[in-house]
N, C-alpha and C positions, 0 to 999 in steps of 0.2 A: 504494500500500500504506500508507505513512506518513500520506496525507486517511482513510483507513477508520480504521486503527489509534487515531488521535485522537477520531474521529467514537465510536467506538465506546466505546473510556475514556469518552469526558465524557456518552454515553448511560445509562452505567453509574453514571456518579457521580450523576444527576438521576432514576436508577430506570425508567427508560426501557427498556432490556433488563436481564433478570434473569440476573446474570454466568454466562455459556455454557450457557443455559439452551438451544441447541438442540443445535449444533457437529453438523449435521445437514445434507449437500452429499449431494444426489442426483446422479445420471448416468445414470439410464434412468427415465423415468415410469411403467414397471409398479410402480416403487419406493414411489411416490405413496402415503398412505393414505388413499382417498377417506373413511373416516370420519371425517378431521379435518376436512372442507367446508371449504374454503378459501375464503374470498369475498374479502380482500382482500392482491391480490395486484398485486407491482409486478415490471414487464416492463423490462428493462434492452436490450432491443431491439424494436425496431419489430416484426418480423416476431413476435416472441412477443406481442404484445399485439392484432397482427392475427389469428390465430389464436383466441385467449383470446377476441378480442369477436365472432368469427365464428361462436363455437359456443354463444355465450351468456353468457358469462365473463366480461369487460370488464374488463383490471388498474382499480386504482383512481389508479396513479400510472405514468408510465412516463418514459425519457428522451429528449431531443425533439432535433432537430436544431437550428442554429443560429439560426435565430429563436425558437426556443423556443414553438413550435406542435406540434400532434402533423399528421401526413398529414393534407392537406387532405380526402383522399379514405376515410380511415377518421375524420373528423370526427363523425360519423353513430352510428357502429356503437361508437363509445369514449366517445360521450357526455360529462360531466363530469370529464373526467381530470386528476389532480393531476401535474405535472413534479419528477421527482427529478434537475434538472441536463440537462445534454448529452450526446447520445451518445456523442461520445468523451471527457466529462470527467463521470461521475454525480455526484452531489452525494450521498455516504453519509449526512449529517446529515437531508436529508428523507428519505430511504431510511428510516431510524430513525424518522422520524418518524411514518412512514403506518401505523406499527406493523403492518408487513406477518403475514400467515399462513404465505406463500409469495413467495419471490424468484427469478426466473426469469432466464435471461441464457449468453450462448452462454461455452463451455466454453473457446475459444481465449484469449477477451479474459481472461475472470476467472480462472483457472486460479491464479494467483499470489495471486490474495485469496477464495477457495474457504471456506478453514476460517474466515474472520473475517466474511462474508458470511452463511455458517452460524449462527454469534453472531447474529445479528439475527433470522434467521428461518431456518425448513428451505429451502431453496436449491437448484434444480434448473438444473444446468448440461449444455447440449447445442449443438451446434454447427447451424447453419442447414441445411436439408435441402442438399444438392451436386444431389439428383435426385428423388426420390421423395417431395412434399411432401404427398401425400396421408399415405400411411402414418406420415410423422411424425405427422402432425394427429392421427389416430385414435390414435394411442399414446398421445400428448399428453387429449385426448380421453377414452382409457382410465382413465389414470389419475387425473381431475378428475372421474370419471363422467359422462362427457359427452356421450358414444358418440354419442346416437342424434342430438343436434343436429351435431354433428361431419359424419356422416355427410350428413345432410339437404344442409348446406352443399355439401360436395362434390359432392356427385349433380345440384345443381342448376346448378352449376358446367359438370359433366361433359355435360350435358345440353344448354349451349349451345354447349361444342365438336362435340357430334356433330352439331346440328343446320347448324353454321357448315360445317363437314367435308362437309356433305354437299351444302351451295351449292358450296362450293369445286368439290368432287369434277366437278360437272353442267357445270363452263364449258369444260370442253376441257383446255389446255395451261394451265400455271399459271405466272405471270409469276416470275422470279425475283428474290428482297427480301433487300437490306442492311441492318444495325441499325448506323448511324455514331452514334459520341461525340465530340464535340468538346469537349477542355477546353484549359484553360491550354498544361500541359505535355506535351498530346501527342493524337493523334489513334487510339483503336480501331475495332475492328469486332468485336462482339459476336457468341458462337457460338451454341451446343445447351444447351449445359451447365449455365448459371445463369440463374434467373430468368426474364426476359421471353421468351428463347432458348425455355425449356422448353416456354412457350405457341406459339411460332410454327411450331419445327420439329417438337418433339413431336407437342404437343397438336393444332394442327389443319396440319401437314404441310405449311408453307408449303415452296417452293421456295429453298432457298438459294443464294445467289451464290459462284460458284466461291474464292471469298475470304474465306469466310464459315469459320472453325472449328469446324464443327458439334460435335466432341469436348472440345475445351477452354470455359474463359468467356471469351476474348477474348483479340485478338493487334493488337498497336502498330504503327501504318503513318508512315511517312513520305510528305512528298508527294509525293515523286515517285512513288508507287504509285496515285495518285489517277487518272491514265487507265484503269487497269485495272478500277475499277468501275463495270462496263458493267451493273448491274442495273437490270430495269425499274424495282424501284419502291425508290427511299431511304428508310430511316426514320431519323431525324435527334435524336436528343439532343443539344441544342446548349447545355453546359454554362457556357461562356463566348463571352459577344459577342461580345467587341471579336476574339479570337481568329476566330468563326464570320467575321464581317463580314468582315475580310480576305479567308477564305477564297471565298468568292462573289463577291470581284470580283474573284479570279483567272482566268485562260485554261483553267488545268485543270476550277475546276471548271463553269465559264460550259458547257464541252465534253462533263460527261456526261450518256449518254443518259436518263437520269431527270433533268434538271433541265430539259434542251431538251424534255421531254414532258410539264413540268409534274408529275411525280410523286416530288416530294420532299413529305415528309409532317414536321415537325415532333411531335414526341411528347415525354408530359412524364414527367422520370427520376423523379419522384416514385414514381409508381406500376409504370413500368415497368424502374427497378432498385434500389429501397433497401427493399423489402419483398416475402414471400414470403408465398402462402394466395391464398383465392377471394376475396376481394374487391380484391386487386391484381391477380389477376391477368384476374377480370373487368372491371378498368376496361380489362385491354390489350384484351381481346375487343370493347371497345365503339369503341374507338382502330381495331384491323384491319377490321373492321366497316364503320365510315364509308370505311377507306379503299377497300376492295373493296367497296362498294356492297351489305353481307350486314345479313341481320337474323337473329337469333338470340332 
């Protein structure tokens, strides 16, 4: 609050923003007034800036993770984008600078600095879809006038699930799949609920391992829970080495059946949990794809 509150004075004093010239916090995009044409807009999370460039949009500034790169994999699609800081630490001084139209950013985090983010520019604050990330988009969408590319995005999206769904569907009996993280301080298994989850069990009906929280985003195992995952096929976010290495020269996991059959799959958390919309969650489709031998 006290980096904004500063940022924002000394904006004020160099004519930078015109004193509470907006004090303008949205919370639902129908609120949006597509007559002001926003073009330059800065996304205070990844998934808002994926979306934005999915539909045609492209922030012009956004905040990047600790290398200070945006997603490798939305490289493409964000084209020349300026960094306003880190995702857990913005930097409000470029924020100001990019002399935003529209400041975009989920409602949890900013919620304590809402009205002075407003100061800068109209400010739309929303929390990351839990489930239904289409219907966000087209809201989102809605109110940028955006609709029909919105739409385009999705459909094409939608269209390599069904076609993926429907290899699945022709092989019989569907092998049962875990999504493991491995970091530092602790070991999950990923459900239904967020993200990559949404693609597997949702979207094209993978089989879930009895371990698997299909309702929640994830539940914290110890190792001694590690014989019990008997699914055929692992998929493996392996956030820290030296932790994972350990782990694979252990007895437990030398012993499970997806690693004795060679079907542990390495995948990268980039795209498969720190961003939401079609083009994350096509790069998972292209990820399940290779490993089930589909083409979509």
């Amino acid at each position: 609050m006290n980096t904004l509150r500063r940022s924002l004075v000394q904006a004020l004093a160099l004519g930078l923003v015109a004193p509470w010239a907006y004090a303008r916090v949205l919370r639902d995009p129908r609120d949006l007034d597509v007559s002001e044409n926003q073009k330059r807009i800065v996304a205070l999370d990844a998934f808002f800036a994926e979306m934005l460039a999915a539909m045609g949009l492209p922030p012009v500034a956004m905040t990047m993770r600790a290398d200070g790169t945006p997603p490798t994999h939305l490289a493409d699609a964000l084209g020349d984008i300026a960094s306003v800081g880190l995702h857990s630490v913005p930097d409000y001084e470029a924020v100001i600078g990019m002399r935003p139209d529209l400041i975009v950013g989920q409602a949890a985090r900013f919620a304590s600095e809402a009205s002075l983010l407003g100061s800068i520019a109209p400010t739309l604050l929303l929390n990351e879809p839990a489930d239904d990330w289409r219907e966000f988009m087209t809201a989102l969408s809605d109110g940028l006038g955006r609709r029909a590319e919105a739409e385009q995005a999705i459909s094409a999206y939608d269209r390599r699930v069904a076609n993926m769904r429907e290899s699945l569907a022709s092989r019989g009996r569907r092998p049962t799949v875990l999504l493991l993280r491995v970091r530092q301080k602790d070991i999950r298994i990923y459900g239904g609920e967020r993200r990559a989850g949404l693609v597997m069990y949702r979207d094209l009906g993978l089989e879930p391992h009895a371990l698997t929280p299909i309702d929640n985003k994830n539940i914290t195992i110890s190792m001694e829970i590690m014989p019990q995952i008997d699914a055929d096929v692992l998929l493996l976010m392996a956030e820290d080495e030296a932790r994972m290495s350990s782990i694979e020269q252990s007895e437990l996991w030398r012993r499970l059946p997806a690693v004795q059959a060679g079907r542990v799959h390495r995948v990268n958390m980039t795209w498969w949990n720190r961003s939401v919309g079609p083009i994350s969650f096509g790069r998972v489709l292209d990820d399940i794809g290779k490993v089930f031998g589909l083409s979509a």
